[in-house]
C-alpha positions in Angstrom: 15.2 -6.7 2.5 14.0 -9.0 -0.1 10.0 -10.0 0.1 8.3 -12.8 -2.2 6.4 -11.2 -5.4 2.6 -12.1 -6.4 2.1 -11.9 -9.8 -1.6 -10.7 -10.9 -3.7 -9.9 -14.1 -4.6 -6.8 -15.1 -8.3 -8.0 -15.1 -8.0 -9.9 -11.6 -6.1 -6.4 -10.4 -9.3 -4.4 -11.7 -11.5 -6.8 -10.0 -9.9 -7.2 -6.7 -7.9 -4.0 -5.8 -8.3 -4.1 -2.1 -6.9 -8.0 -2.7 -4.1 -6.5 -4.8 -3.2 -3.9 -2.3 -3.2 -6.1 1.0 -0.7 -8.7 -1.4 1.3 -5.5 -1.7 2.2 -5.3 2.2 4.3 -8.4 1.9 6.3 -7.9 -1.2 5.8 -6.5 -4.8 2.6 -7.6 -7.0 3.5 -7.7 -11.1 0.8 -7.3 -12.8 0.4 -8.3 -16.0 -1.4 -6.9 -19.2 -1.5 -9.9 -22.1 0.7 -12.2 -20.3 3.5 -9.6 -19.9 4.7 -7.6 -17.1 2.9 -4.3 -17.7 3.2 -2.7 -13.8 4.3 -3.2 -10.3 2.2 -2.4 -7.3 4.5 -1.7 -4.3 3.3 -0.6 -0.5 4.6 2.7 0.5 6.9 1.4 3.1 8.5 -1.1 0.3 8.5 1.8 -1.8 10.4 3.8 0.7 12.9 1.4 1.2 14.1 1.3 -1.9 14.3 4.7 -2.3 16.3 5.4 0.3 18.9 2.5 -0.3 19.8 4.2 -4.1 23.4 5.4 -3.6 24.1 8.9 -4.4 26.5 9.7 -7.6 29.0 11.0 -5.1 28.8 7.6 -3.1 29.3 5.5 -5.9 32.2 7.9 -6.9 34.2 8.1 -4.7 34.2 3.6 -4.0 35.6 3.7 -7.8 39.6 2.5 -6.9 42.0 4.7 -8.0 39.4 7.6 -9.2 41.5 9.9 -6.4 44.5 10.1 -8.8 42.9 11.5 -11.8 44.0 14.9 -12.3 41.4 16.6 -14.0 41.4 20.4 -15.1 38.6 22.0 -16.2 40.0 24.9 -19.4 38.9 28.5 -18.8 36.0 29.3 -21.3 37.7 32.6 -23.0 34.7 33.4 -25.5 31.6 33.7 -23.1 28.7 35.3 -24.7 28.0 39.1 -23.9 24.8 40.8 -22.8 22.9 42.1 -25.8 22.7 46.2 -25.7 19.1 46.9 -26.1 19.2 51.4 -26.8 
C-alpha cells in the first residue's frame, strides 16, 4: 500500500514530535538534517507492512526461470581439520 510522505526538518521534528508522529500514521515523514534526507519516521503498523512483504531468499529463488536445471554438486572437503590432543 503506498501512503503520501511529509517531509520535515530536523529542527521542526525536535520541536514538534507529537506533530511528527501523528504525520507518521498516514505515510512516511523524511526528515531532513541540512537540507538532506538524514531519517525516516514510519508508524509501527507501516513499519510492519513492509516487513512482512520482503520476500524470503528461497522465494525469490525459486521465481528465477530455469534455476531448476542447474546441476550443482557440492565436492567432499577431504582435509578437515583434526581436534588438537591436549596430554
Amino acid at each position: 500500500m503506498t501512503r503520501p510522505a511529509r517531509t520535515i526538518t530536523s529542527r521542526e521534528f525536535n520541536q514538534s514530535t507529537g506533530a511528527a508522529k501523528r504525520a507518521a500514521r498516514n505515510g512516511p515523514v523524511y526528515i531532513t538534517d541540512r537540507g538532506r534526507p538524514s531519517h525516516v519516521l514510519l508508524s509501527y503498523e507501516h513499519y510492519r507492512e513492509m516487513a512482512d512483504s520482503k520476500p524470503s531468499i528461497v522465494d525469490l529463488l525459486s521465481a528465477t526461470p530455469g534455476v531448476g536445471d542447474i546441476d550443482f554438486e557440492v565436492p567432499r572437503l577431504r582435509d578437515l581439520p583434526r581436534a588438537a590432543v591436549l596430554d
